[in-house]
Structure formats: C-alpha cells, structure tokens
N, C-alpha and C positions, 0 to 999 in steps of 0.2 A: 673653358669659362663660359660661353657661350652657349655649352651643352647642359651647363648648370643652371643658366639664367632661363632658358626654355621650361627646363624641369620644375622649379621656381613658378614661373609665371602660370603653368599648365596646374600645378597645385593651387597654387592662391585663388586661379580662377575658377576653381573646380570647387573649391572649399565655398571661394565666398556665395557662389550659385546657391551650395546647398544651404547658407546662412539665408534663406529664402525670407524667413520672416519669426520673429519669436516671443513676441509679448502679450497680445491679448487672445484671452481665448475664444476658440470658433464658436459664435453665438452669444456671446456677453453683450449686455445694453450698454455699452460705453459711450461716457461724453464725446469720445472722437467719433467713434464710430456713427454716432445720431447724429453727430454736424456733417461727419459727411456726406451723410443721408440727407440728409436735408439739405444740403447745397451746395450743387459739384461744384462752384469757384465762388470767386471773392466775388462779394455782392458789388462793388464801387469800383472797380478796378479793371482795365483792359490789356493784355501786350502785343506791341504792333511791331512790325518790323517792315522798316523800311526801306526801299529802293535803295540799292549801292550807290548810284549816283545822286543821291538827295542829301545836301551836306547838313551839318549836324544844327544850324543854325536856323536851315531852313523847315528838318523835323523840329524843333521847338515850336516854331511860328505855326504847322499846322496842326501841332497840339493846343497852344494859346486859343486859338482862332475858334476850338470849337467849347472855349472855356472848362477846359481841360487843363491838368496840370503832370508836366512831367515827374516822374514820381522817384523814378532809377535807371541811369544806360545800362541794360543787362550784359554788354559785350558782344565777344562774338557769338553768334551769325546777325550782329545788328539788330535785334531786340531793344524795344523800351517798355519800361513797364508803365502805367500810364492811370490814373486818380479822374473818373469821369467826374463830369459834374452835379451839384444838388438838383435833384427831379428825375436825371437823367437814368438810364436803362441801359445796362451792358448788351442790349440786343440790339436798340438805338444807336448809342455809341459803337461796334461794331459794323451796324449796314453803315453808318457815313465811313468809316476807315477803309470799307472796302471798295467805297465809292470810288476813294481818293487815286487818282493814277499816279501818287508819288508811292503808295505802301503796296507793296506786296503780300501780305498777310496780314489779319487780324484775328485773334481767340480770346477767349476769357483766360483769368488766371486762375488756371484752376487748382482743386484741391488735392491730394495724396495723403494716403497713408501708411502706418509699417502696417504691413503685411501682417494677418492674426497666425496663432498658432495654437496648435491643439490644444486639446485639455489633458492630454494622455500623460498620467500621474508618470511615467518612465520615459517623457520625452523628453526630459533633461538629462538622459546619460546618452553617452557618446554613441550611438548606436552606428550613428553612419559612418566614421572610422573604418568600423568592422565592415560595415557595406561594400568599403572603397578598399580595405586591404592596403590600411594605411601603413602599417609596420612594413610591407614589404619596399615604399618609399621613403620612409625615412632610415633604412640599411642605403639609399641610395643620399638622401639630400634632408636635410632640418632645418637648415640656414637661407631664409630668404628673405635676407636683411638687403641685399643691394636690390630688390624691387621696390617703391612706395606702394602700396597699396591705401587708394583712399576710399573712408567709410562716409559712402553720403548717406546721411541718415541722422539721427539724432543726438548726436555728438558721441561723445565716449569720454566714461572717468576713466580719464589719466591715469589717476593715482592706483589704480585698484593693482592690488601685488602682483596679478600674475600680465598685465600690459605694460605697467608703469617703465619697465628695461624695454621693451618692447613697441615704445611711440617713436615717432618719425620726428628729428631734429629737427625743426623748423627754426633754427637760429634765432636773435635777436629782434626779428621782424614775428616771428610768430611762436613766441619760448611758451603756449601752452598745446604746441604739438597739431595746429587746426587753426580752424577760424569758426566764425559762429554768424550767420545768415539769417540769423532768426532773430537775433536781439540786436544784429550789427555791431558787433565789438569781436575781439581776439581768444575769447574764451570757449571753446566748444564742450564745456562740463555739460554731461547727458543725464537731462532731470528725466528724461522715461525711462530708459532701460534698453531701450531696442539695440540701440549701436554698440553699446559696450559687449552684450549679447552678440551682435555678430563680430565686431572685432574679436571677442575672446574665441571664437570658433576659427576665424583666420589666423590668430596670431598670439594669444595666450605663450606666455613664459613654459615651455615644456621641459622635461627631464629635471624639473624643482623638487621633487617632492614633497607638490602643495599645492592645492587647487587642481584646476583643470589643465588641460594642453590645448593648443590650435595646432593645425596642421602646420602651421609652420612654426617652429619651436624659439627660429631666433627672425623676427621682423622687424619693418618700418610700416609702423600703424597708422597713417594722414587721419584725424579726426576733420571730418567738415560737418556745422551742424546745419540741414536745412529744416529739421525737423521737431516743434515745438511739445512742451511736456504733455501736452494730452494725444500725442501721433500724430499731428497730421501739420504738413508740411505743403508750400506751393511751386507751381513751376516756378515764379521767378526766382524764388531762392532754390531754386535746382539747380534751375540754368547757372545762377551765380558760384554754385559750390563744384557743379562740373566742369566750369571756365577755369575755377581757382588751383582745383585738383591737376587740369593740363598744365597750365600757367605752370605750376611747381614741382612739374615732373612726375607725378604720378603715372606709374605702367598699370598698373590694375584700377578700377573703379567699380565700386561695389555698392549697386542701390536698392537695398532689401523692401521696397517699396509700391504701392502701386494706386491705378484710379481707373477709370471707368470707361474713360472719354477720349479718344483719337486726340493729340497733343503735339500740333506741328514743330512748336516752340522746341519742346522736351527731345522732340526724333533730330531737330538741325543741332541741338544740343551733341547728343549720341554720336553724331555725324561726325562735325567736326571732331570731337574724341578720339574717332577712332580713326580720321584721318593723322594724326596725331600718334597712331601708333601706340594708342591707349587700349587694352582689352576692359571692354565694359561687361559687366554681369549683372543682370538683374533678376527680379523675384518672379518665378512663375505663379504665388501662389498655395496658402492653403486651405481653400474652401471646399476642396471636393468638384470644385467647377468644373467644367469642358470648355477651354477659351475657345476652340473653333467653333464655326456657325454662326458666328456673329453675336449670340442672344447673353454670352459673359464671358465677352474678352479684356483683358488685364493688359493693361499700360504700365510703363512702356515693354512690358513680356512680348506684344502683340505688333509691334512696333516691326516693321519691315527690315530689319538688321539682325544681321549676324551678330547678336550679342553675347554669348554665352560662347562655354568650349566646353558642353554636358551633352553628354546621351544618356538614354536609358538603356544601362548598363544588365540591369534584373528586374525584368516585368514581378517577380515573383515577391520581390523587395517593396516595391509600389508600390502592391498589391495590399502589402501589411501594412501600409502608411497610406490607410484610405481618404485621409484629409488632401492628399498631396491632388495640387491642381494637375490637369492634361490636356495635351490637344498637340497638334504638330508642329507649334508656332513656338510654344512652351513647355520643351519636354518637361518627363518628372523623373525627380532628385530619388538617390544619387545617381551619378553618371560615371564614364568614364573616362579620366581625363585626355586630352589631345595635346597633342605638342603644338605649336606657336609656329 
C-alpha cells in the first residue's frame, strides 16, 4: 500500500509540475497580463505578519492606530492582510510596519498570474505523456484516488465529463468539491480556464473513450480558486487557498502560477506545507526566460524550497519546447519522476 501511495504521489507530482501553465499565449496583449504589468500589487493594501507573542487584540489596535483597517487573518504563519488608509502609500505604510518592534515582516500584496502558454497550434496534444513513457506507469498504477491533490489556481468546472467522477468529496461543508478565494463563497466554477486545464492534465477520467486522460485515470481533484477570470490572482488569497488545501488534507498542491517579486508571505506559506508533509509543485515557466542571474526569476519557481520532484530528464525534449523556462532553480518539463 504504501509502495502504491509513493508511486501515486511521484506521478501527481510529476504531472502537476508539467501542468506549468496553459492559457494565454506567449506575447498576447491581455487584460491580465497589462495589469500585471502595470502593477505588481494591490495599490491600497499591505500583509503584515506579526510577532508570535503579540496577541490578537493587541495586532488590531496597531493596525487601528495607524488608521488602517484590518481587512483578513490570513492564518498560518500569522499573516494579516491589512486596507491602508485614504492619501496613504503602500511604501509609507510599509516603512511604519517595519518600524514597529511588535511585526516581524511587512510586503505588499502582491499580484500573480497563470503562467502563459505557447501558441504551438499541437500544444494541445499529449505530447508529454510520450515524453514521460506514461503507459509504462500505468501497467504499474492508474488509481490515485487516495491522494488529494489540490489545484490552486483558478478554480475548476466540476462538471466537465472527463473531472466530474473525478473531484475530491468535500462533504456537506464543501459539496462543490473547493472553495473559492476570490469571490469568498463555496463555489470554485473556473471562469478562465487555466485550472480546469491543469486538473484535466492530473486527473482527467482516463480509459473512457472520450475526451482526454490525466495521468492519473482515477483521482481526488481539491478545486481551490485564488485566481480571478482575467488570470491573476494575490498572495493573500494564496496564502488562504494553501492553509485551506493542508487544513483538508491535501498531499499534493499544485500552483501553475507565477510573479516577479521575492514573496516572504508566499515562501512561509510553502513552508509550513511542506512541514505538513504536503509535496508542493509549482510553475517554472513559459517564456523562454533564464530564472538564474537575477535579471527573470519566477516566483514562487525561485523560491529557496524544494518544491517540485522534476529533473530534466531529455535535454533533447527541451530543446523542442523552446518556450519552456530554465535555470537551475527551475528545471524544465518534463522530468523524471522521484519517489517520495
């Protein structure tokens, strides 16, 4: 059993890596893509995370205090998200937080998005399958239904034929299979596209004859949505969708996502997760970029953790998938998968 639940978790996490990112194409003027250009976090908005020893009543009063308004306790690792005030400046608000010897950290809230994806008219057939020499894995294992795998990213339909047998029971607390971050309500319906795109790549209804497969043929699909219909999504609803995902037992965690900007909030996020005995997967990237060097590295790709379980398995493979990002922080897809 246990040799099954490895095999399990080394696919999911393998697969979900290569779900790196798949909805807008490389170079498209997109709405998302100009707001995030235009401005790496929320203009009115700060997350501060507070001294363990500073009780919860006492963080309030020194938000009050700077006519400031507490906005959301994001959880663990003690994050608040926090509403500056009129006139005021997230650079302003910022230097006083850091001033303060009760908080340990201050950042913007900043912005994410899914990950683009080529224009290559044949990028929508399975090609990495064949990369990974999938059939010789599933003669071994199809069923990895007793892992959750959850999709932080922009929700996922449910209903679409080849997930719908294939979502994660969230019982009567959560009967649409997720939660949704972004509107705050119980319903993770994915008005972009992204998420359903890479759940169907993890966990697609396989041996149906009909539609597509994921590599994992029988699954538990956790929709969590932190990410709004035009792509782009913030840390604090990150941070909330990957508290939510451990919180409910999620062993894998898949965030096809990415931003710009070193993201303390995002990595104590990741952190705890994985103390948690969560295997986290994120997006390395498809722009063709070099994350090393500093001059376009990719969050949280870039991020000081062990997050993935990918190597570059065939330079030669890569090689024909010029768009795929690289650097030694963030290998590139596909890999080959690791045991647990």
């Amino acid at each position: 059993m246990k040799t099954g639940i490895a095999v399990s978790l080394s696919a999911v996490a393998l697969l979900a890596g290569i779900a790196v990112a798949l909805s807008e194409p490389v170079g498209a003027a997109s709405a998302a893509r100009a707001r995030l250009d235009a401005a790496q976090h929320v203009p009115d908005e700060v997350l501060v995370k507070f001294r363990p020893d500073i009780a919860a009543g006492n963080r309030l009063a020194a938000v009050a205090a700077r006519g400031h308004s507490l906005l959301a306790d994001l959880g663990k690792p003690r994050w608040v998200r926090v509403g500056i005030g009129a006139g005021q400046t997230v650079e302003r608000a910022l230097a006083a937080y850091r001033e303060d010897p009760g908080v340990e950290y201050a950042q913007p809230n900043f912005f994410y998005r899914t990950a683009a994806a080529p224009n290559d008219t044949q990028y929508g057939q399975l090609w990495a399958f064949q990369d990974m020499n999938m059939e010789k894995a599933w003669d071994r294992i199809t069923d990895c239904g007793g892992v959750v795998v959850a999709v932080v990213d922009s929700g996922v339909n449910y209903n679409q034929e080849d997930l719908a047998a294939n979502m994660w029971n969230g019982g009567t607390a959560h009967p649409n299979h997720g939660v949704d971050f972004v509107d705050g309500d119980n319903d993770p319906m994915d008005l972009h596209g992204h998420g359903t795109h890479v759940a169907g790549i993890i966990g697609a209804v396989g041996n149906n004859a009909r539609g597509t497969t994921g590599v994992c043929w029988s699954a538990s699909v956790m929709a969590v949505r932190v990410v709004d219909a035009t792509g782009i999504g913030t840390t604090a609803n990150i941070l909330q969708g990957v508290n939510f995902a451990v919180a409910n037992r999620a062993k894998v965690i898949n965030m096809s996502l990415g931003g710009g900007a070193f993201d303390q909030a995002f990595s104590d996020a990741v952190t705890s997760a994985q103390s948690a005995d969560v295997v986290v997967v994120v997006a390395a990237g498809n722009e063709a970029a070099n994350n090393d060097g500093g001059t376009t590295p990719t969050y949280p790709c870039n991020f000081p953790h062990p997050h993935w379980r990918l190597n570059e398995s065939d330079p030669a493979t890569c090689l024909r998938r010029p768009y795929r990002q690289r650097g030694s922080r963030c290998p590139a897809q596909p890999g080959a998968a690791k045991y647990l």
